[in-house]
Structure formats: structure tokens, C-alpha cells
SEVO-634059 format. One record per residue (C-alpha): residue in one letter; z, x, y. Coordinates in steps of 0.5 Angstrom, whole numbers, padded with zeros to 4 digits, always signed. Layout:
aZXY;...
END
This chain:
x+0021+0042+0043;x+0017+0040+0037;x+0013+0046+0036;x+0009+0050+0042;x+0002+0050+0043;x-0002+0054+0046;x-0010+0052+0048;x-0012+0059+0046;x-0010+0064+0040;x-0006+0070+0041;x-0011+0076+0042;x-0008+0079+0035;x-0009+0073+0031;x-0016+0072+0029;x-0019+0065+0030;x-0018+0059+0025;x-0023+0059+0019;x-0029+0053+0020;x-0027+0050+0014;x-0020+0049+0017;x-0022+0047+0023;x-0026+0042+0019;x-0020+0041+0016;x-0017+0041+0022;x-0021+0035+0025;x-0021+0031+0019;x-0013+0030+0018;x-0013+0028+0026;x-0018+0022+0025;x-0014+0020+0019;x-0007+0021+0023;x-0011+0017+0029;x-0013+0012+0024;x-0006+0011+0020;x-0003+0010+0027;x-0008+0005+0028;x-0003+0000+0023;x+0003+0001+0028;x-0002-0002+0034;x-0003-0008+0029;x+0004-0008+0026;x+0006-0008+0034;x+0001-0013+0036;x+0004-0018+0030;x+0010-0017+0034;x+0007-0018+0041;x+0013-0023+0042;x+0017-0018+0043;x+0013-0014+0049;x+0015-0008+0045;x+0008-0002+0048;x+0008+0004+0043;x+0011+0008+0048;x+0017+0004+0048;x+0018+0003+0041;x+0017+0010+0040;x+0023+0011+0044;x+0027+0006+0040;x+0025+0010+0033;x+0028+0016+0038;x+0034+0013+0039;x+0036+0010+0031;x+0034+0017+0029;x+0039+0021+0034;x+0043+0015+0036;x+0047+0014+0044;x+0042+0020+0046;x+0042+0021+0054;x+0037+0020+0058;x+0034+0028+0059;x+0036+0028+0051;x+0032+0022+0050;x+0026+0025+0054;x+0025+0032+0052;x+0025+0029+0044;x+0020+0025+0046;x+0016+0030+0050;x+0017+0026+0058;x+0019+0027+0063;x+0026+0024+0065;x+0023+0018+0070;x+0017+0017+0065;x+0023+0016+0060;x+0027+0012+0065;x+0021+0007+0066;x+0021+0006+0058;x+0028+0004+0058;x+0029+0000+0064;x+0023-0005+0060;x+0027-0004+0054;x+0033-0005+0057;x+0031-0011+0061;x+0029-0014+0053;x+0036-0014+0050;x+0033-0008+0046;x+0036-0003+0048;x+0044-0002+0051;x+0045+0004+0057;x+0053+0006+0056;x+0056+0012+0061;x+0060+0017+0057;x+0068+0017+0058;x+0069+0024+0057;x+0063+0025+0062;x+0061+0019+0067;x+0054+0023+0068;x+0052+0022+0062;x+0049+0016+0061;x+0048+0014+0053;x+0042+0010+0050;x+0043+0006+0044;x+0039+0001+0040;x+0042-0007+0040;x+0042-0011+0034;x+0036-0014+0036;x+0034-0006+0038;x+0035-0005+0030;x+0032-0012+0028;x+0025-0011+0031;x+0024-0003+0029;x+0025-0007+0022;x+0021-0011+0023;x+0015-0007+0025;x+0018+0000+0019;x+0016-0007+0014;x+0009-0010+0016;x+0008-0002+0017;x+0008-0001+0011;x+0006-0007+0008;x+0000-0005+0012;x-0001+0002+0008;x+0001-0001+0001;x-0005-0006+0001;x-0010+0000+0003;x-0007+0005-0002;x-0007+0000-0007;x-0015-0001-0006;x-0015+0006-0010;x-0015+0009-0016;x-0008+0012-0019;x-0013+0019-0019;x-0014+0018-0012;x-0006+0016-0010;x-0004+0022-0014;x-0009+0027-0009;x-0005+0024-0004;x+0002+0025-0005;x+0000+0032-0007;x-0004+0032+0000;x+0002+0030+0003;x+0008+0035+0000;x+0004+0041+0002;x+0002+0037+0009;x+0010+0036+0009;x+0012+0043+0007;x+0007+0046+0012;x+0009+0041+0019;x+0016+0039+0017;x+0019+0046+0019;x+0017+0044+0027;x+0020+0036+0025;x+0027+0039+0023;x+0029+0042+0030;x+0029+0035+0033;x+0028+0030+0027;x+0023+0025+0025;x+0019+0022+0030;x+0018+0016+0025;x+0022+0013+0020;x+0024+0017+0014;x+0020+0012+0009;x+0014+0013+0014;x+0015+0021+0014;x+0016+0024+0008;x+0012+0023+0001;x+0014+0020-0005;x+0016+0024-0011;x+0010+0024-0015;x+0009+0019-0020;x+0005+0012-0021;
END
């Protein structure tokens, strides 16, 4: 599991203070406003028929590749039927290849085709051609803010990112070494 969450604090730790619950919420809207680039990106990709769902699972199995189906879904946090679902649509494209394990006939492994790769490519280049116009619209004071924001929200999350890997792309994941 990524990490866990809890809808309430433990009785021993006191509440977040409200300027990091401010803080909290700031860095959410930004989050939900980034990952609005990989809706345009996918909408520009719309021939492939790819929802985000489904291509977060195609980002799933280039990062932990020939991944079961249950692996699959507890990376992605579905259940398994949820995860099945996802593949059959991808399956069905020509995107994704489903291969029984010799050693193990239960275990049936999902892995990206060539056209898998192609698309995640793809939508990784326009992704970032996205973020990279923005960015540029700001000052060089302004980018270094940013990637030192970046580097302390890395140190701070990735821990809970390392037990299962990334869920995006290394590029789109991890700062820059700063520099302008």
C-alpha cells in the first residue's frame, strides 16, 4: 500500500496546525490543477480510447512490468474486478498483452505492447510540453521557488512512493536539480 490514511488523528497526536491544513489544501487544488494537463494530454490522444483510469494502469505496468492482475490492483488501489475491467478495455485495444506464468498457470501477467509503450510516450511528451509552456511563463526567481518546493515535497512523500514505485513517470515525478 501506498501509505495509510486515517479520517481521524490518533488520540495522541494533536491536530495539523491551520496554516498546514491551509497549506494542505493549497497543494491539493495545485495537484488537481496539474493533473488536469493529462486529461488535455489524453483528450488529444482521444483516438486511442485510453480514460485516465486505464492509463494510469498502463503507467502501472511500464514501471512494475509482466505485473498479476491482484499485483496490479493493490498498486493501483482497486479491487481486482475493478482492475480486470481496465484491462479487458486495454486488452481489447491492442495496448496491453495478458500471458499465463509457465512456472505458475494461475498467475496471469499484464504486460504493455509496443503500442502500450507508443501511447504512454506519447501522452509522458505532450504532458510535459504542457507543464514546460506554463512554466516557462514564469520568472527564473519564480522556477527556483518551485523546484526547491519540489525537493522538500519529494523528501517528504517519496518514502510512501518508494514501497510500490512511482505512479507516473520518473520525469513527471521527481524535481529537477536546481539550476535555470
Amino acid at each position: 500500500m501506498l501509505c495509510t490514511l486515517t479520517r481521524e488523528p490518533p488520540m495522541d497526536q494533536p491536530a495539523p496546525q491551520p496554516d498546514a491544513v491551509a497549506l494542505a489544501g493549497a497543494l491539493l487544488h495545485a495537484n488537481f490543477a496539474t493533473m488536469a494537463v493529462v486529461h488535455v494530454a489524453l483528450r488529444y490522444h482521444e483516438q486511442s480510447g485510453v480514460s485516465l483510469p486505464q492509463f494510469r494502469l498502463l503507467v502501472t505496468l511500464r514501471d512494475q512490468p509482466d505485473s498479476s492482475g491482484a499485483e496490479a490492483a493493490e498498486l493501483m488501489r482497486l479491487s481486482r474486478p475493478a482492475l480486470s475491467r481496465l484491462a479487458d478495455g486495454l486488452v481489447a485495444r491492442g495496448l496491453v498483452a495478458r500471458a499465463t506464468d509457465p512456472a505458475d498457470r494461475r498467475r496471469v501477467s499484464l504486460a504493455l505492447s509496443p503500442a502500450g509503450h507508443a501511447l504512454i510516450a506519447a501522452v509522458d511528451q505532450s504532458v510535459l510540453h504542457e507543464i514546460a509552456v506554463r512554466i516557462e511563463r514564469m520568472s527564473a526567481a519564480e522556477r527556483e521557488q518551485v523546484r526547491a518546493a519540489c525537493r522538500v515535497l519529494s523528501r517528504l512523500f517519496e518514502p510512501d512512493l518508494a514501497k510500490d514505485g512511482p505512479p507516473f513517470p520518473p520525469a513527471i515525478a521527481r524535481p529537477e536539480p536546481a539550476s535555470d
